[in-house]
C-alpha positions in Angstrom: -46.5 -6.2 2.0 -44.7 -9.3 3.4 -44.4 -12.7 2.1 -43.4 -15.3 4.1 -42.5 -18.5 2.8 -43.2 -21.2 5.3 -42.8 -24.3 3.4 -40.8 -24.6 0.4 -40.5 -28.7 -0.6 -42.3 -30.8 -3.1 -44.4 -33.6 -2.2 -42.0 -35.6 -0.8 -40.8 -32.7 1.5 -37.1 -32.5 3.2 -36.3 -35.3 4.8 -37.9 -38.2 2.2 -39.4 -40.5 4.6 -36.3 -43.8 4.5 -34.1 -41.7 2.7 -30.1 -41.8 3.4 -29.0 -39.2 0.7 -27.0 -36.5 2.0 -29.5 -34.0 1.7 -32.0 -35.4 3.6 -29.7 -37.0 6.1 -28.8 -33.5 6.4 -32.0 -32.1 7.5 -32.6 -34.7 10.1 -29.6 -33.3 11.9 -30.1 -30.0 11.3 -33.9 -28.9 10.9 -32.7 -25.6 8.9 -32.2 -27.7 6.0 -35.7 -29.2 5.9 -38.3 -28.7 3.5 -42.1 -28.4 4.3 -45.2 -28.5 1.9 -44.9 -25.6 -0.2 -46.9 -22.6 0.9 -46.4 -19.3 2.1 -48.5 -16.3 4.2 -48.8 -13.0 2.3 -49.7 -9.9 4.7 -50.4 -6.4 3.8 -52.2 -3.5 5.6 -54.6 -5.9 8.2 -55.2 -8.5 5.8 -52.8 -11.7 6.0 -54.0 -14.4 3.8 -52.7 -18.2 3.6 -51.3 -19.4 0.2 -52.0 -23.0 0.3 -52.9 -25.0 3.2 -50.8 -28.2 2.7 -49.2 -27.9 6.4 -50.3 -30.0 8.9 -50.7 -28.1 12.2 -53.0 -25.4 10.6 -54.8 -25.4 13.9 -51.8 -25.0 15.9 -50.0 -22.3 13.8 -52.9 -20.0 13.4 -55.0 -19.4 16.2 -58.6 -18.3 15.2 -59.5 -15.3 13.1 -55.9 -14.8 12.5 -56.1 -15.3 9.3 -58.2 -13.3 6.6 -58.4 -16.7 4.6 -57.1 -18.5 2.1 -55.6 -18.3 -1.5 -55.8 -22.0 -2.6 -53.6 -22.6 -5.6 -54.8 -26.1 -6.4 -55.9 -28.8 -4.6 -53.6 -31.9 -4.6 -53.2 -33.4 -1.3 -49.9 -31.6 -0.2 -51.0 -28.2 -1.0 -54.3 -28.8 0.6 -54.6 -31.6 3.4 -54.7 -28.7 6.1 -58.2 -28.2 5.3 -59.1 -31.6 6.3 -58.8 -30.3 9.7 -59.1 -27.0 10.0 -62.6 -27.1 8.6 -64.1 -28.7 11.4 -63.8 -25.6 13.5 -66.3 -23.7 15.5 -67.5 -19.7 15.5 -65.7 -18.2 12.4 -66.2 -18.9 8.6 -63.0 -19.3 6.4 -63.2 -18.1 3.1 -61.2 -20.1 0.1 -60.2 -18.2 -2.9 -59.2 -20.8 -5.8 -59.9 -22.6 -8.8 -63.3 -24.4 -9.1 -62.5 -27.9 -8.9 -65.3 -29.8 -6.9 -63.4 -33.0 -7.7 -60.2 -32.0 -6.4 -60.5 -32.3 -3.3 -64.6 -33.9 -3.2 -64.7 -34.7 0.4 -64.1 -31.1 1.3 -66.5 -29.9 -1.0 -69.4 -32.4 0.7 -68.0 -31.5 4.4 -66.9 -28.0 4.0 -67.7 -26.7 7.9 -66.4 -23.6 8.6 -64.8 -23.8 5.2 -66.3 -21.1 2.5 -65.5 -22.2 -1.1 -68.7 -20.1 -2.5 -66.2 -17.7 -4.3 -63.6 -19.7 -6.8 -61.4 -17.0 -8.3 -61.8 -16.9 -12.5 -59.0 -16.7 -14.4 -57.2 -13.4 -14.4 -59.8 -12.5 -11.9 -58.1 -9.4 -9.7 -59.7 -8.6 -6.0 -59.0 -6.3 -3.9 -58.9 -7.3 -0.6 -58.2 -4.4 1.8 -54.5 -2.6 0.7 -53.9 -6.4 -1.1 -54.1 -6.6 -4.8 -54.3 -10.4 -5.6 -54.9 -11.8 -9.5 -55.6 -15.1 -10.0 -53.0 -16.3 -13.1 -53.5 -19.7 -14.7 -50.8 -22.1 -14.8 -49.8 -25.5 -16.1 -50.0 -28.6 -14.0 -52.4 -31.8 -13.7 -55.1 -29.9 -12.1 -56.9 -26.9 -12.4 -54.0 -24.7 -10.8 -54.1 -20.7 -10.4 -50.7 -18.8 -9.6 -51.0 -15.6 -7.7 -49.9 -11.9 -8.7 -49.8 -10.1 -5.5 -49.9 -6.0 -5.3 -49.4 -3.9 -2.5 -52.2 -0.9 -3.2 -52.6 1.6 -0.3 -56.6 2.3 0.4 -55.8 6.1 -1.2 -54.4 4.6 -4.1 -57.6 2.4 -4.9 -59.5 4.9 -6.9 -56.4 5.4 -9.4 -56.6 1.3 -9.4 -60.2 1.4 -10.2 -59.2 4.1 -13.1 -57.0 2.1 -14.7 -53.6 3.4 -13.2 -51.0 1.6 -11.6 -50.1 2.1 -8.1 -46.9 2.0 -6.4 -46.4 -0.7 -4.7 -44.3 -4.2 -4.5 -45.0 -6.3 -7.0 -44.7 -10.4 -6.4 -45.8 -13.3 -8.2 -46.5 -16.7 -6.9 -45.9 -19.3 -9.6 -46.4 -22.9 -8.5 -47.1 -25.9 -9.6 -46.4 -25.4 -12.8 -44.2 -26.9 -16.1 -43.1 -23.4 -17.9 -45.6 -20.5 -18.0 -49.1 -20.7 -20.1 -48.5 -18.0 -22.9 -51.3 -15.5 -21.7 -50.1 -15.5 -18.2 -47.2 -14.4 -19.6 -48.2 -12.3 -21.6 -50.4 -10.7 -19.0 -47.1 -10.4 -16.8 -45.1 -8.5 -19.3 -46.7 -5.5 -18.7 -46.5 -5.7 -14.9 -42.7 -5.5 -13.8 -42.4 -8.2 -10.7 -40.0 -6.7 -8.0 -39.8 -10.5 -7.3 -40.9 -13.8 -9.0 -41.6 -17.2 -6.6 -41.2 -19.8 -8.8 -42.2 -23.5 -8.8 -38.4 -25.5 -9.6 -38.8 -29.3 -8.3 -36.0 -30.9 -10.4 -32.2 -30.3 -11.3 -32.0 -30.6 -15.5 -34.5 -33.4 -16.7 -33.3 -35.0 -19.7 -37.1 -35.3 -20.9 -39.1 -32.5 -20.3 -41.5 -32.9 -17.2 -44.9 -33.1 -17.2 -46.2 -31.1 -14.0 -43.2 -29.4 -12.6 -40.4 -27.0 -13.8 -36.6 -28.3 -14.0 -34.1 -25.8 -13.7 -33.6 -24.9 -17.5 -37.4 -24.5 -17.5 -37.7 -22.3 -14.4 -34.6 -20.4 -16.1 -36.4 -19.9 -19.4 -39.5 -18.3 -17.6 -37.6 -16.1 -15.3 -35.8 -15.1 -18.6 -39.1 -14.4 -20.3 -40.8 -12.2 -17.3 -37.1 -10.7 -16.3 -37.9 -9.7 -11.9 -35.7 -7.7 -9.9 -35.5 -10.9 -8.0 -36.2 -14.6 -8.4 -36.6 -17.1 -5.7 -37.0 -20.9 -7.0 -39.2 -23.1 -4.4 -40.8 -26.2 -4.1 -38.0 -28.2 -4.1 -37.1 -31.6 -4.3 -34.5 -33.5 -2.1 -32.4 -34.6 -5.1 -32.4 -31.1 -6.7 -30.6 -29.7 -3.0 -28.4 -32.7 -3.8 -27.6 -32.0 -7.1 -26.8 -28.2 -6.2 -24.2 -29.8 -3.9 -22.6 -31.0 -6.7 -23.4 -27.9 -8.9 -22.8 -24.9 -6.5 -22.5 -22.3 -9.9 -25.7 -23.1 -11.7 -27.8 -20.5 -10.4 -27.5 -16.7 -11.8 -26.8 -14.0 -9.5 -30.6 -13.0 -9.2 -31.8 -16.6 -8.5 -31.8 -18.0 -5.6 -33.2 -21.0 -3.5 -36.0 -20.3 -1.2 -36.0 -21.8 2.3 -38.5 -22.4 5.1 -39.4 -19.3 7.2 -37.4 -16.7 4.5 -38.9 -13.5 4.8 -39.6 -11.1 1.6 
């Protein structure tokens, strides 16, 4: 299994549009440094699924039937304003694995095209799609909003799956948007040892606690909780890069920033 995180930035993304801070000045200069909308592409066996569609050159970065579809976390515009585009397409059908929200995105729903929402994950739902293990993990944010557990199971391991036993493989959970963890997806993740956790951190220390988005003591306090071999904080905002400038020991050993294009 391979995760590849292509965009790793908050709404705002990396450079904020009129922004002179040094972080986004930065990233004008040197396009390492910038941020897209947060999503990644998960690949395993032949199946390589999308997580999250917010990028806007859908069309351009995946030719057709390239993909096996879509694992749509939520759908607020910058997370999902690929689809607006991508769905008028011709000769393939797209399936879209995520929550059931026909409000969150409504004129999707009404003008789907070759878009296939006919299959909205439940919660702690788990599908098996080829040698991909993926479980749908509810989280906190303003909208209906599913994390992903993803589980690399080899076709000859499926039957010990289907018996109840655990197979071998990496273990990786997706975790944004989301303030903290809901107790039952945590609970539900304590059993299951994550080789790494992808966690949603937008903001350095908040000095009231956020609404819709983890700050660093809060992403801190759920990677204490589920304890991975590895933790990877993403969707990030421009003044949290700045604010690690200026903080370059707050992250543990394990923890680490994500960046576009980083490969797991």
């Amino acid at each position: 299994m391979r995760l590849t995180l292509l965009g790793t930035g908050d709404a705002r993304q990396v450079p904020v549009y009129g922004c002179s801070c040094v972080v986004c000045d930065r990233a004008r200069v040197y396009p390492q440094h910038r941020r897209g909308p947060c999503c990644a592409l998960v690949e395993c066996g032949g199946q390589r699924w999308l997580i999250d569609s917010g990028l806007s050159d859908l069309t351009e970065r995946f030719p057709p039937h390239s993909l096996s579809g879509i694992l749509q976390t939520h759908y607020h515009a910058d997370h999902a304003q690929g689809l607006l585009q991508l769905r008028w397409g011709q000769g393939l059908v797209i399936p879209v694995h995520g929550p059931a929200d026909p409000e969150g995105f409504a004129d999707l729903y009404k003008h789907p095209g070759i878009l296939d929402f006919s299959q909205p994950f439940a919660a702690f739902e788990r599908r098996q799609l080829g040698e991909l293990t993926v479980t749908a993990l509810p989280l906190t944010h303003s909208k209906p909003t599913f994390g992903f557990l993803l589980e690399e199971t080899g076709l000859e391991e499926t039957g010990l799956e289907e018996a109840g036993l655990e197979g071998q493989g990496r273990r990786i959970a997706y975790l944004t948007d989301t303030v903290g963890v809901p107790l039952e997806t945590t609970a539900f993740l304590a059993g299951k040892p994550l080789d790494v956790l992808v966690l949603d951190c937008s903001s350095a220390p908040q000095p009231q606690a956020p609404r819709s988005h983890n700050d660093l003591p809060r992403a801190l306090q759920v990677i204490e909780q589920l304890q991975p071999g590895e933790a990877l904080l993403t969707h990030i905002g421009h003044s949290f890069d700045a604010w690690l400038l200026d903080h370059p020991d707050a992250l543990p050993a394990s923890v680490s920033l994500a960046f576009d294009g980083m490969g797991i």
